[in-house]
N, C-alpha and C positions, 0 to 999 in steps of 0.2 A: 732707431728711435731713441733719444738722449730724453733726460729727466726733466727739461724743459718743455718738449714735446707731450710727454706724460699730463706735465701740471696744466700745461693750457686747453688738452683736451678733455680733463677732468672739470675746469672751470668752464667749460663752457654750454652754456642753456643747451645746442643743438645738443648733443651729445648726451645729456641726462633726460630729451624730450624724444627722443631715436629709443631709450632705453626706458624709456616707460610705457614707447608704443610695443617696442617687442615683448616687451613682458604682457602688457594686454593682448597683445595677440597671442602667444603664448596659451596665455590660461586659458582666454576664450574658446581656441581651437581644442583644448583641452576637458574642457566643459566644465571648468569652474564657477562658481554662482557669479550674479554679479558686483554682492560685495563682496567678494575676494578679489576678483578684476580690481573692485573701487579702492579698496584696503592698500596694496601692493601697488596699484598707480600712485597712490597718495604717497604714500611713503617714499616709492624712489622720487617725487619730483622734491620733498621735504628735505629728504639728505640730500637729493642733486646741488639745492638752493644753497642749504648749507655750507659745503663741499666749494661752493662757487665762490660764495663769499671767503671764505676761511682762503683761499688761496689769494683772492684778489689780494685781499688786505697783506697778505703775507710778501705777496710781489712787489704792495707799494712800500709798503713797510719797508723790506730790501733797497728796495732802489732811492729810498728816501735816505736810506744808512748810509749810503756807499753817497751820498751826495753830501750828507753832513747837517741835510736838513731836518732829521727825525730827531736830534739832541736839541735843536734850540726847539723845534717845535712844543716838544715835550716839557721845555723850563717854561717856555710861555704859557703854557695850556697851566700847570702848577700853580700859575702865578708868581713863582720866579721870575727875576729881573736880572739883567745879563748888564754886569757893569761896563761902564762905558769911557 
């Protein structure tokens, strides 16, 4: 498993929804209230969301560099004007 692999299985819903079930099961078999269950679901689908985004954009971000399109986009977006 290469660092690719990694980053897409961390970016993705299945993945952070697999791990919010096992931690509720987890607790529950373990007899914890059920705002603790409710607390710790919350939280990991929060960071999951997080974590999800924060890669995407990182991926497009990347692939936007390596194409040439993240520098003009960025002058544009400034309001910069790219002489002609």
């Amino acid at each position: 498993m290469n660092k690719n692999d990694i980053l897409r299985k961390l970016s993705s819903r299945k993945f952070w929804a697999l791990l919010a079930a096992l931690a509720t099961s987890v607790l529950t078999a373990s007899g914890a209230g059920d705002n603790t269950v409710l607390h710790v679901t919350g939280v990991i689908g929060a960071v999951g969301a997080c974590v999800a985004y924060m890669l995407a954009e990182g991926i497009s971000d990347a692939a936007n560099r390596v194409n040439g399109d993240l520098a003009d986009s960025a002058r544009n977006s400034d309001g910069d004007k790219t002489e002609q």
